[in-house]
N, C-alpha and C positions, 0 to 999 in steps of 0.2 A: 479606211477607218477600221480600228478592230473595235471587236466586242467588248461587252461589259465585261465576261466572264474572262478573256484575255486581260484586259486593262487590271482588273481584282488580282488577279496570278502576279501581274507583274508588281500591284502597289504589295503581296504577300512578300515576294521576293524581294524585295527592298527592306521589308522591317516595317512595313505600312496593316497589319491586320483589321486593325479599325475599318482604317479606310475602305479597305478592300469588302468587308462585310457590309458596309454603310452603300455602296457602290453597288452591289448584288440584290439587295433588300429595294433599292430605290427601285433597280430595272424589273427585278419581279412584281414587286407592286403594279408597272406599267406592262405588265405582259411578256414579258421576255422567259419563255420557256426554260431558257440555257443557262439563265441567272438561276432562275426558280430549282431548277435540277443540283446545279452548285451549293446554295447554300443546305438542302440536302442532304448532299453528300460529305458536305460538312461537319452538319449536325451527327451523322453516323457514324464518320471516323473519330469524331472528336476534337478535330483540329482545321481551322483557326476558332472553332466556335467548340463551348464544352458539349459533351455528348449528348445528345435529347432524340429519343425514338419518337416521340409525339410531335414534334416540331420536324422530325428529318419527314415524317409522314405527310406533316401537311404542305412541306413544301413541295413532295413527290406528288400531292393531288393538283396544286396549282400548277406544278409542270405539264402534269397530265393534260388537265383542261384546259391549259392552251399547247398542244399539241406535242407533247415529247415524246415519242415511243421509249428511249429509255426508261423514262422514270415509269412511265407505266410499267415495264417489264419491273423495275426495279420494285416497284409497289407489290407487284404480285408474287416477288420473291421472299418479300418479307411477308405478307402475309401467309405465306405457305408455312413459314418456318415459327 
């Protein structure tokens, strides 16, 4: 079975963005750290989702609090800068 954040990659690759953000948003609400880091990183590059430092932040605390050392790294990088 793959992941959420696999399954989103691949509906991105297709021409599916919607989906793919509707798909990451659902598993983060349910816990899934890997989803929660994604949309994130999203929100910070700016793509599939417009750019939002506030929104890439809170998704980087929900990763956090259910267990991603990235995104915590990733939190403490922005907050640094």
């Amino acid at each position: 079975m793959t992941s959420p954040v696999e399954r989103a990659t691949a509906l991105l690759q297709q021409g599916s963005p919607d989906d793919a953000v509707a798909l990451c948003q659902d598993a983060a609400a349910g816990g899934d750290a890997a989803a929660a880091l994604q949309l994130a990183n999203w929100y910070l590059i700016g793509r599939p989702l417009a750019r939002d430092l506030p929104l890439a932040r809170r998704w980087l605390q929900v990763a956090t609090q259910n267990g991603n050392a990235d995104a915590a790294l990733t939190e403490v990088a922005l907050t640094a800068n």
